[in-house]
C-alpha positions as CSV (number, residue, x, y, z in Angstrom):
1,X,0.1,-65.1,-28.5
2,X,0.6,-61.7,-26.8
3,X,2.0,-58.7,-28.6
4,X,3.6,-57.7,-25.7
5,X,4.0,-58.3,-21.7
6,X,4.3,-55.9,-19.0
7,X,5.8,-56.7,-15.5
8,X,4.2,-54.6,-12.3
9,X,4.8,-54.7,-9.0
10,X,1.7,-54.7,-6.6
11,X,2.1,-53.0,-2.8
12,X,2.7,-56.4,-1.0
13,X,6.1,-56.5,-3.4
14,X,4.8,-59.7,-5.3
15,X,5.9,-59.1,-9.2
16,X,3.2,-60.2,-11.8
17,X,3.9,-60.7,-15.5
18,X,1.0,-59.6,-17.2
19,X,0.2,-59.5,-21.3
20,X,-1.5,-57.9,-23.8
21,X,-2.9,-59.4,-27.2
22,X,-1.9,-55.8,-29.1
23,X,0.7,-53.3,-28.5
24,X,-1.8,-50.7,-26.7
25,X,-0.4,-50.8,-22.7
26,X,1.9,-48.1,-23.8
27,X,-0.9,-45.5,-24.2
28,X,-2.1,-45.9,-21.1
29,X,0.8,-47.1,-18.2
30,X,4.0,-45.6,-18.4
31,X,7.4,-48.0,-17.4
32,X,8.6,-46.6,-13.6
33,X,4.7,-45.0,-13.6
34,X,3.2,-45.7,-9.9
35,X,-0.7,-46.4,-10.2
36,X,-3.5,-46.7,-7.0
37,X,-4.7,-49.8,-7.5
38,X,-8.2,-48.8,-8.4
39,X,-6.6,-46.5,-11.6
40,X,-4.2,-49.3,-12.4
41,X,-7.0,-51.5,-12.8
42,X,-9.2,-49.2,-14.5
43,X,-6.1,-48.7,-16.7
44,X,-5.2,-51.8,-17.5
45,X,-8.8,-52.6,-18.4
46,X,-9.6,-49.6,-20.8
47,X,-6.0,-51.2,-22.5
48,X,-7.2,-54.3,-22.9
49,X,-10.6,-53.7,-24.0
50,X,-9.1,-51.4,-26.8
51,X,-6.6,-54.4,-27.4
52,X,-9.3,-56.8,-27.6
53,X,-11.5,-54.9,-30.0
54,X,-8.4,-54.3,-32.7
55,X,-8.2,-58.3,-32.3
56,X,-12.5,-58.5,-33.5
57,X,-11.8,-55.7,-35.7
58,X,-9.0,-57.5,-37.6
59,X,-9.9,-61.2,-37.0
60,X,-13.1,-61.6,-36.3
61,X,-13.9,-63.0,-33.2
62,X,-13.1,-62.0,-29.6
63,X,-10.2,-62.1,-28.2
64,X,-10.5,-64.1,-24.6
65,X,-6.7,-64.1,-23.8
66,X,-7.1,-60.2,-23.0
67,X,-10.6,-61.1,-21.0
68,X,-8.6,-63.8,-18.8
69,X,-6.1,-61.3,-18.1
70,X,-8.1,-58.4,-17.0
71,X,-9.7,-61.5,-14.8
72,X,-6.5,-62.0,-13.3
73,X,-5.7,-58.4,-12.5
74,X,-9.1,-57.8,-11.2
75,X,-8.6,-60.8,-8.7
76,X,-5.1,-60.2,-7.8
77,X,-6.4,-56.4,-6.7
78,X,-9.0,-57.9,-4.7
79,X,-6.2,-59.5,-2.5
80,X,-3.9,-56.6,-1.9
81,X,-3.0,-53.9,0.5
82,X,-4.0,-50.2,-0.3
83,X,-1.5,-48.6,-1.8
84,X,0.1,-48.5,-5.9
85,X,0.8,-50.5,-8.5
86,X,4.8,-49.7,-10.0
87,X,4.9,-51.0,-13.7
88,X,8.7,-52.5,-13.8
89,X,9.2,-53.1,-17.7
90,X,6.9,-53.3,-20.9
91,X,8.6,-55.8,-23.5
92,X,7.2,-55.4,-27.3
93,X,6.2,-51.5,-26.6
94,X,10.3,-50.1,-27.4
95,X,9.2,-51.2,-30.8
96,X,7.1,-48.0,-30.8
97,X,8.1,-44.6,-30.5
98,X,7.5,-42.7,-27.3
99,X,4.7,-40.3,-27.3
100,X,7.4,-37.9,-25.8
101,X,9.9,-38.3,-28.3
102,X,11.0,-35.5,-30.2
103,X,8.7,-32.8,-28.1
């Protein structure tokens, strides 16, 4: 079960729900952040690589949930326009603090 989920908005306006097996997205997309699609992919890959290593680090085995949805994100940016990637919400990272808090 995912840790948390993160809504995006690619350039053709289609909204995707997207997940993550460990509370990591939040190091590396930012909520109202606007992403070319290659860095939001190379983003959203570096998270879920790191998410999917603290899952074999703590259970044992790998974590394939994160693998199907960097899948999905790869293939979904294969269909769309040039242009960015708007990340709407994050649900499950407001349980963390902000890296800017209390700079």
């Amino acid at each position: 079960m995912p840790e948390m989920t993160f809504t995006v908005r690619w350039p053709n306006g289609t909204e995707q729900q997207c997940y993550s097996p460990s509370l990591v997205m939040h190091d590396h997309l930012e909520v109202g952040g606007r992403y070319p699609i290659p860095e939001f992919v190379s983003l959203t890959t570096r998270a879920l690589t790191e998410a999917s290593d603290r899952v074999r680090a703590k259970f044992g085995f790998a974590c394939t949930s994160a693998a199907a949805q960097m899948s999905e994100i790869r293939a979904v940016s294969r269909r769309m326009p040039e242009g960015a990637v708007e990340v709407l919400a994050m649900t499950g990272a407001d349980l963390i603090e902000p890296k800017s808090a209390g700079r």
